[in-house]
C-alpha positions as CSV (number, residue, x, y, z in Angstrom):
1,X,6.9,14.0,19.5
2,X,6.9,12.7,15.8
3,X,5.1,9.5,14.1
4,X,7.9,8.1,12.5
5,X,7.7,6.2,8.8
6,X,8.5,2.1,9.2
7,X,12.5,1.9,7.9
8,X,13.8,4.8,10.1
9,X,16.3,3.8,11.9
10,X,15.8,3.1,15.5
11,X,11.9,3.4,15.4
12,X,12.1,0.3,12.9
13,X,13.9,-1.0,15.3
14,X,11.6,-0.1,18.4
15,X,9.1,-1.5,16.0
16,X,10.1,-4.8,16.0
17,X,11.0,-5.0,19.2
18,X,7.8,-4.5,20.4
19,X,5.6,-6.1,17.9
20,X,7.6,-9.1,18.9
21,X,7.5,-8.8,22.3
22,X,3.1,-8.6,22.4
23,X,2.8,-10.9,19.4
24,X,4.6,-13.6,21.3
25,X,2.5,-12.8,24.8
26,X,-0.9,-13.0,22.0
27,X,0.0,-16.6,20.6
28,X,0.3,-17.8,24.2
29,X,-3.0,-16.8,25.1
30,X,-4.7,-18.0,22.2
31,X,-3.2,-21.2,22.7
32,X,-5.6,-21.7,25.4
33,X,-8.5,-21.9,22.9
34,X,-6.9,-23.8,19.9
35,X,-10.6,-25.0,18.7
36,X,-12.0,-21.3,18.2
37,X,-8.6,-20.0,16.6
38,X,-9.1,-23.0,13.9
39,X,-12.9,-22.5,13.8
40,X,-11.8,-18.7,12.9
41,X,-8.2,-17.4,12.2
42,X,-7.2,-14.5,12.9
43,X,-5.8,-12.7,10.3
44,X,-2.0,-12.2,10.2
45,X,-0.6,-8.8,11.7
46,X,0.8,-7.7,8.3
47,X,-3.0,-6.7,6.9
48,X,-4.3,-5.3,10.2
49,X,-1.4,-2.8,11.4
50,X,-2.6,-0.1,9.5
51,X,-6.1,-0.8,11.1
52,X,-4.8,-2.0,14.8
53,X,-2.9,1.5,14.6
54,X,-5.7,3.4,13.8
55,X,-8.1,1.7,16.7
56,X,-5.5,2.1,19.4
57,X,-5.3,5.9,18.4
58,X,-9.0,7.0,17.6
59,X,-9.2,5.6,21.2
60,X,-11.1,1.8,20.5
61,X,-10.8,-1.3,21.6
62,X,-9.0,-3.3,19.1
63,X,-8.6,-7.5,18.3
64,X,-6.9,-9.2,20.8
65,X,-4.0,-10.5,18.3
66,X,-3.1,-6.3,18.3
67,X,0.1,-5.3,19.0
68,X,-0.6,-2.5,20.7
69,X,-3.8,-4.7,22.8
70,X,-0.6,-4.2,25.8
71,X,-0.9,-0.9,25.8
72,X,-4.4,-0.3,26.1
73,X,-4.1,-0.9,29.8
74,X,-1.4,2.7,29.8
75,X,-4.1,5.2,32.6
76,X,-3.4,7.2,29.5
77,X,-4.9,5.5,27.0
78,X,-8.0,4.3,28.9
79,X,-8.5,8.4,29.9
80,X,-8.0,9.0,26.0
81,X,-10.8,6.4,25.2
82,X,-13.4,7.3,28.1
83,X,-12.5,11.4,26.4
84,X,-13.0,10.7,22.9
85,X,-15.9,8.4,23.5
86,X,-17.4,11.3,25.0
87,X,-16.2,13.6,22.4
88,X,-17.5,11.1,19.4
89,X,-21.2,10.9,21.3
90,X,-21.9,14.5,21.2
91,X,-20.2,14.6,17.2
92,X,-23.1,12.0,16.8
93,X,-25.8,13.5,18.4
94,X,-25.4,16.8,17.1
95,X,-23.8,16.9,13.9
96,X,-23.2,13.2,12.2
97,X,-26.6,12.0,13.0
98,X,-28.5,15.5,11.5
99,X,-26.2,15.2,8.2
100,X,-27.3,11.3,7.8
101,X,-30.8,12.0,8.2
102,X,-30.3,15.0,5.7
103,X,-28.6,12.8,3.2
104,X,-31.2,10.3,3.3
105,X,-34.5,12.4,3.2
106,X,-32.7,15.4,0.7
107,X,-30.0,14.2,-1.1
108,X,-31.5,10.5,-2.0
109,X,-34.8,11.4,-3.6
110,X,-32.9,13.7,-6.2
111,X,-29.8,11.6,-7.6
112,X,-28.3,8.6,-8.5
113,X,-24.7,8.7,-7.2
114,X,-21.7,7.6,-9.0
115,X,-18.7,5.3,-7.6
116,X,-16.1,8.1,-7.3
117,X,-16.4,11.1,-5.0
118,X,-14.0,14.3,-4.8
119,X,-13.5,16.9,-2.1
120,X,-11.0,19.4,-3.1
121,X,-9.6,21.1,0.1
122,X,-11.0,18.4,2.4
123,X,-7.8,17.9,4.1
124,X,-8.0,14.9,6.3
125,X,-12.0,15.2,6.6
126,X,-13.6,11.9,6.4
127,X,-16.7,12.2,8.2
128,X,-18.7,14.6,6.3
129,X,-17.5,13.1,2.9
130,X,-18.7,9.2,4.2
131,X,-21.4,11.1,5.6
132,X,-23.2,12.8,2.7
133,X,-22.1,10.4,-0.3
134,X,-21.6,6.9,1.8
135,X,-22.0,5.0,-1.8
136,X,-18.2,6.3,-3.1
137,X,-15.7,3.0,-3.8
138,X,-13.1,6.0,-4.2
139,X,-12.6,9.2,-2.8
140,X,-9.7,11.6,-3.5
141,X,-8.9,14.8,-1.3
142,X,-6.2,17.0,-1.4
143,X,-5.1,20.0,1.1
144,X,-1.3,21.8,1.9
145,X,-0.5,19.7,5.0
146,X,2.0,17.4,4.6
147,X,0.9,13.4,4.1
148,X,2.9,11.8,7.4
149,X,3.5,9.1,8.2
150,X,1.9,6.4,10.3
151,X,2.2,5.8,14.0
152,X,4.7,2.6,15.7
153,X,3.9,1.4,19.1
154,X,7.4,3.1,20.0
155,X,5.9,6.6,20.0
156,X,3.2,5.3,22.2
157,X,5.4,5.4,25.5
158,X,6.7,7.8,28.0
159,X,5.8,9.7,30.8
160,X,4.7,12.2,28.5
161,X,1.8,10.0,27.1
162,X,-1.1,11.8,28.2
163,X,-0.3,15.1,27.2
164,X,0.2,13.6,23.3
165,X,-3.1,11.8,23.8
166,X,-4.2,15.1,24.4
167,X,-3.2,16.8,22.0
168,X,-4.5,14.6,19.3
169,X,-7.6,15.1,20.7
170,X,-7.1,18.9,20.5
171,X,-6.1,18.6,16.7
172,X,-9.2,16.2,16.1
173,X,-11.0,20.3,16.0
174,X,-13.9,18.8,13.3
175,X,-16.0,16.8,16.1
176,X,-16.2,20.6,18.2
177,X,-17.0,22.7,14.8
178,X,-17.4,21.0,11.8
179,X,-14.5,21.8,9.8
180,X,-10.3,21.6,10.3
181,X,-8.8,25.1,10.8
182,X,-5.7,26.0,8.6
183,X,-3.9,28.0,10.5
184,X,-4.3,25.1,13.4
185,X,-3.3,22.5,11.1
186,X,-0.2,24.1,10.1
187,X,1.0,23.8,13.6
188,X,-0.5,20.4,14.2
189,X,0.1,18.5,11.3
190,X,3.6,19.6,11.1
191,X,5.3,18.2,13.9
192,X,3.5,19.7,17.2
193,X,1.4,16.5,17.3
194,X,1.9,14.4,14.3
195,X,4.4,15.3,11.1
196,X,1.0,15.2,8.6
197,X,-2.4,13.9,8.1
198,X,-1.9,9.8,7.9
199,X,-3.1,9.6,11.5
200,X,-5.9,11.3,11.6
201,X,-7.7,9.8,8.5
202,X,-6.6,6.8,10.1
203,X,-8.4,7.8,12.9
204,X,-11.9,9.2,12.0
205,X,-11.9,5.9,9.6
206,X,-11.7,4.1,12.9
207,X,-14.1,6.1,14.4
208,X,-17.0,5.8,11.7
209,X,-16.9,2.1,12.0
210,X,-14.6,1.4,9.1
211,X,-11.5,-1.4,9.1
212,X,-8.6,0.0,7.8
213,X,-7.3,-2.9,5.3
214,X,-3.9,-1.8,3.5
215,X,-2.2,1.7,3.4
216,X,0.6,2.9,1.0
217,X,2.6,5.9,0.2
218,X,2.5,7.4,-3.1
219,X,3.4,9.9,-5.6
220,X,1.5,11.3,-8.6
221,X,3.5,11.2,-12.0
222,X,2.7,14.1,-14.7
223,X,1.2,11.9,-16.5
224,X,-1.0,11.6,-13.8
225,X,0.1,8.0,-12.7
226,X,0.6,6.6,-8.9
227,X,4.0,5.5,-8.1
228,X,4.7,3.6,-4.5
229,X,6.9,6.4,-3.0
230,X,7.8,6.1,1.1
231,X,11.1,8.2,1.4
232,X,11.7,10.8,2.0
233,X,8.2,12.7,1.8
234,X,5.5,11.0,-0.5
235,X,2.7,13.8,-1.7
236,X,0.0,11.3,-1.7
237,X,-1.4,8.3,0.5
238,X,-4.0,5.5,-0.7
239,X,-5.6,4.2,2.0
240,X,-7.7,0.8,1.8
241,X,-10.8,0.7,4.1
242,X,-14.1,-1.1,4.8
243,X,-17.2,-1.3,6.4
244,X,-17.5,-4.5,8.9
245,X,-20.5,-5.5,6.4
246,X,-18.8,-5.0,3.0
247,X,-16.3,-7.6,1.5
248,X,-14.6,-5.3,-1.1
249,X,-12.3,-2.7,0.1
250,X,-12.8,1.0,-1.0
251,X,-9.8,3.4,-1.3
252,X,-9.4,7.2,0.4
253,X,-6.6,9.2,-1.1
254,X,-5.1,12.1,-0.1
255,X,-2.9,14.0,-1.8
256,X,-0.8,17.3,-0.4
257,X,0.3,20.4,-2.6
258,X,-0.5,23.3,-3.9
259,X,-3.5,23.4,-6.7
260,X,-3.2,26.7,-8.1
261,X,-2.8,27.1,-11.3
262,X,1.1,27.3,-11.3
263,X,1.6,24.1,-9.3
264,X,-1.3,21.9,-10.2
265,X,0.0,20.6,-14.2
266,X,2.8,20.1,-12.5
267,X,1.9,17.1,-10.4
268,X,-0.4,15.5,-12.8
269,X,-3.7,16.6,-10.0
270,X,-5.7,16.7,-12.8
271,X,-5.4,13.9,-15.0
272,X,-5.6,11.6,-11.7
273,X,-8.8,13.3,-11.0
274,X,-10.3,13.0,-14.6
275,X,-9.0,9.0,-14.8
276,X,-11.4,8.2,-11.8
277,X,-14.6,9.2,-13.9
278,X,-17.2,12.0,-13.2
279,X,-17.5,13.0,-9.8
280,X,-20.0,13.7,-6.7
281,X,-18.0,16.5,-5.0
282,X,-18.0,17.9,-1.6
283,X,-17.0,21.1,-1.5
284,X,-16.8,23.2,2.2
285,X,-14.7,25.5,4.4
286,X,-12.7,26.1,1.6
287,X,-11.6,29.6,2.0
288,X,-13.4,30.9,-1.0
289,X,-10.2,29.4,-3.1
290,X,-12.4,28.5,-5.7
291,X,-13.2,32.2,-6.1
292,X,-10.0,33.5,-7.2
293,X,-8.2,33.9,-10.7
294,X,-5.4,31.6,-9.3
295,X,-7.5,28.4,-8.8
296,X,-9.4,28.4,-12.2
297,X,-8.0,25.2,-13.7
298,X,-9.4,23.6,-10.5
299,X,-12.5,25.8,-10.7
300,X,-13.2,24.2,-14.1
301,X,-12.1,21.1,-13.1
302,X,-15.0,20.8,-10.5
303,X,-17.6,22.4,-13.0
304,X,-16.9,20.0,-15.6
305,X,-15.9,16.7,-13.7
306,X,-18.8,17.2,-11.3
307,X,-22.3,15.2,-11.9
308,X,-23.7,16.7,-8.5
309,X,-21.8,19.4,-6.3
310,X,-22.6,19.9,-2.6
311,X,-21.3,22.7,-1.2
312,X,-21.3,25.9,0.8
313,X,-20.5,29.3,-0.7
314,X,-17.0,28.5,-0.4
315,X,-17.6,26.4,-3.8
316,X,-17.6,27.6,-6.9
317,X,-19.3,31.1,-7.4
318,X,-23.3,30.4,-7.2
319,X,-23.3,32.0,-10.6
320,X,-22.3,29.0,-12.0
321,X,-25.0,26.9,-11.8
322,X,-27.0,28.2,-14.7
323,X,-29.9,26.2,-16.4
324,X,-30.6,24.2,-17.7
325,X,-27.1,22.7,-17.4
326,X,-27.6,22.6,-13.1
327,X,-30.4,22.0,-11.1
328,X,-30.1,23.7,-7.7
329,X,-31.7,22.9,-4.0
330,X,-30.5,25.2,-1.4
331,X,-31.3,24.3,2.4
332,X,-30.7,26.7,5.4
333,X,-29.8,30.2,5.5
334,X,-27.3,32.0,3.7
335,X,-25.5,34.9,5.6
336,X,-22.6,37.4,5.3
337,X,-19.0,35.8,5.5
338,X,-17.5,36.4,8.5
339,X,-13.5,38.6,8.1
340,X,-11.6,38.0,6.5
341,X,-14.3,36.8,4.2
342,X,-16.4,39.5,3.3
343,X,-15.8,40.3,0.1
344,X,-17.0,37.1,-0.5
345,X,-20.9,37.7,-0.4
346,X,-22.8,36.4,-2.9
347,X,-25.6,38.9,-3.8
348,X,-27.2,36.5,-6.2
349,X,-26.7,33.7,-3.7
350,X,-28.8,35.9,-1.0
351,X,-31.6,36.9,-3.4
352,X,-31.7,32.9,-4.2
353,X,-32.4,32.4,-0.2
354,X,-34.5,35.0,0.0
355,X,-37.1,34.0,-2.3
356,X,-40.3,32.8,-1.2
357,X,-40.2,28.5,-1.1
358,X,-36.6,29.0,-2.1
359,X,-34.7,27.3,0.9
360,X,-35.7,24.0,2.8
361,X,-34.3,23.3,6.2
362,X,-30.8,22.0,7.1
363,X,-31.2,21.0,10.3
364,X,-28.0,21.3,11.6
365,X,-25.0,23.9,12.1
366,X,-21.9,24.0,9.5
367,X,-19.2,25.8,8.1
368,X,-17.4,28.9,8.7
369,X,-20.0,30.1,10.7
370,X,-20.5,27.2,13.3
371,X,-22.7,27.7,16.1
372,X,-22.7,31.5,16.0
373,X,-25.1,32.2,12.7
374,X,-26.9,29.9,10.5
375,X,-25.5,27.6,8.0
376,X,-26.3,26.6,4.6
377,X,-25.9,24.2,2.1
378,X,-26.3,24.3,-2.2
379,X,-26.6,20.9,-3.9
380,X,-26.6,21.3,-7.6
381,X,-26.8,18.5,-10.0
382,X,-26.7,18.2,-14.0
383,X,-30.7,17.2,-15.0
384,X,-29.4,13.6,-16.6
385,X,-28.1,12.5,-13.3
386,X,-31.5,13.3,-11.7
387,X,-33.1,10.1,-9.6
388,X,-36.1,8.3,-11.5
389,X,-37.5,6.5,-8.4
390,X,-37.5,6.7,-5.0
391,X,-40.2,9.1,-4.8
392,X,-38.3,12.3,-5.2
393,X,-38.7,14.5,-7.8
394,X,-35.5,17.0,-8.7
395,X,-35.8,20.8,-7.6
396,X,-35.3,23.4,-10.0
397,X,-33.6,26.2,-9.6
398,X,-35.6,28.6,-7.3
């Protein structure tokens, strides 16, 4: 089964249909209380889709006046929220609430972050990025998995409907190790469970206690402009999003392609990156891209875009961060790449960890090497962007 794009055909159609259908059955009922829905209106359907959608499939409750508030009666779904409250809890507990308490007790004392925050090869990843730079008001991602499109109540039905809720729990692989595999995704993301990466950051921005507030398709430009673009397959999403306590919205993009150097100038990545300002960037499981000869226009990209970098050796080569332009912090343990990997291992980047007082703790597994050898974590910054209060002081280089 496929999400299918409002406009196409008969799941416009099936779209409608239903919408109608539950929207009528939702006036009714609130009818019953006329002075609470004029104390407090609810807000109309067309700027809560996105977010009813992405409720109903990161397995939540959602607002009574939700088109899909039906179907959350389905055996399925009520399995798929009982599994994915289960699978959210232990994500908590082991991994989200170890990276907060990281952020606020390492990452705090030592900078004072900026408004816009990148994470090149992040894919649809939008815990960690919330997680370790919550302050962003825009964050832009990229990865090779198509954009997709988002979910109608339509697809929602069928006998078949627990074996899909299944397997988007199966492609949500980042609450069981940290990271999104590529060779999964490729499968996943492109038409064995959804046809791209639209549902799940709908999704895990459900999930982390966000509203999802608009949503629209779009393409870059050379010139590095956005363009509204829905047919036939935009390269870029903009999602609008919110935490219950914030009035403002913020905005997640995510953009699909190829960023090595012979595809990048093509679609204007770059000047869409440097229009958003300098950048805190998250940089992890990124298959040592960074490393090679035909990613160096998004090497230098990072390097000079970046006030503050936080990363794993996946990054940009530890060689980079050279005083006194960088100040570096390293927490964990840094160990041999695991195949095909290997030729990746930093020798300057062990001797680093190796050093007396050189490492602090992480306090929680990451990466590559998830659960089966330590992780690690580098967090370089430029000296100017160094936090004057709060009690911290910044680290040198060790």
């Amino acid at each position: 089964m496929l999400f299918f794009r409002e406009g196409a055909g008969l799941a416009r159609w099936a779209w409608v249909a239903i919408w109608a259908g539950l929207s009528v059955l939702a006036g009714c009922q609130t009818q019953t209380a006329p002075s609470a829905q004029a104390q407090k209106p609810a807000p109309p359907p067309e700027e809560l889709k996105f977010d009813d959608a992405a409720k109903f499939l990161a397995g939540v409750k959602g607002r009574g006046e939700s088109v899909y508030r039906g179907l959350e009666s389905l055996p399925a779904w009520q399995d798929h929220n009982t599994q994915m409250d289960s699978l959210w809890a232990k994500f908590e507990q082991t991994q989200l609430g170890p990276a907060r308490d990281f952020h606020k007790r390492e990452l705090t004392p030592l900078v004072q972050p900026g408004p816009f925050v990148f994470y090149p090869f992040g894919g649809p990843d939008v815990v960690y990025v919330l997680t370790f730079y919550p302050q962003g008001k825009t964050y832009v991602l990229c990865g090779l998995e198509p954009v997709g499109s988002v979910p109608a109540p339509a697809w929602f039905k069928g006998e078949h409907l627990a074996e899909t809720f299944g397997k988007v729990r199966e492609s949500a692989g980042i609450l069981r190790r940290s990271f999104f595999v590529t060779s999964e995704m490729d499968k996943q993301f492109r038409g064995r469970v959804t046809d791209g990466l639209t549902p799940m950051i709908l999704l895990l921005l459900s999930r982390t206690g966000h509203v999802v507030t608009g949503l629209r398709f779009v393409n870059l430009t050379p010139e590095g402009s956005l363009v509204a673009y829905d047919q036939p397959k935009p390269n870029g999403v903009e999602v609008q999003f919110r935490r219950a306590d914030e009035a403002e919205p913020r905005k997640f993009y995510y953009f699909s392609g190829n960023v090595s150097d012979d595809k990048m100038p093509h679609a204007g990545f770059i000047k869409f990156v440097e229009s958003q300002g300098r950048s805190d960037t998250l940089i992890k499981s990124a298959s040592f891209l960074l490393h090679w000869k035909e990613f160096a226009k998004m090497r230098q990209l990072v390097i000079d875009n970046s006030n503050a970098i936080l990363q794993d050796d996946t990054g940009v080569p530890f060689r980079t961060f050279k005083e006194p332009e960088w100040q570096v912090s390293l927490y964990g343990k840094y160990s041999r790449p695991d195949r095909p990997f290997t030729g990746h291992y930093q020798k300057d980047l062990a001797a680093a960890f190796e050093r007396p007082g050189g490492a602090k703790d992480l306090g929680f597994s990451l990466g590559y090497g998830f659960g089966r050898r330590t992780s690690h974590l580098v967090f370089a910054r430029r000296p100017k962007m160094s936090a004057q209060a709060g009690g911290g002081k910044p680290g040198g280089r060790p």
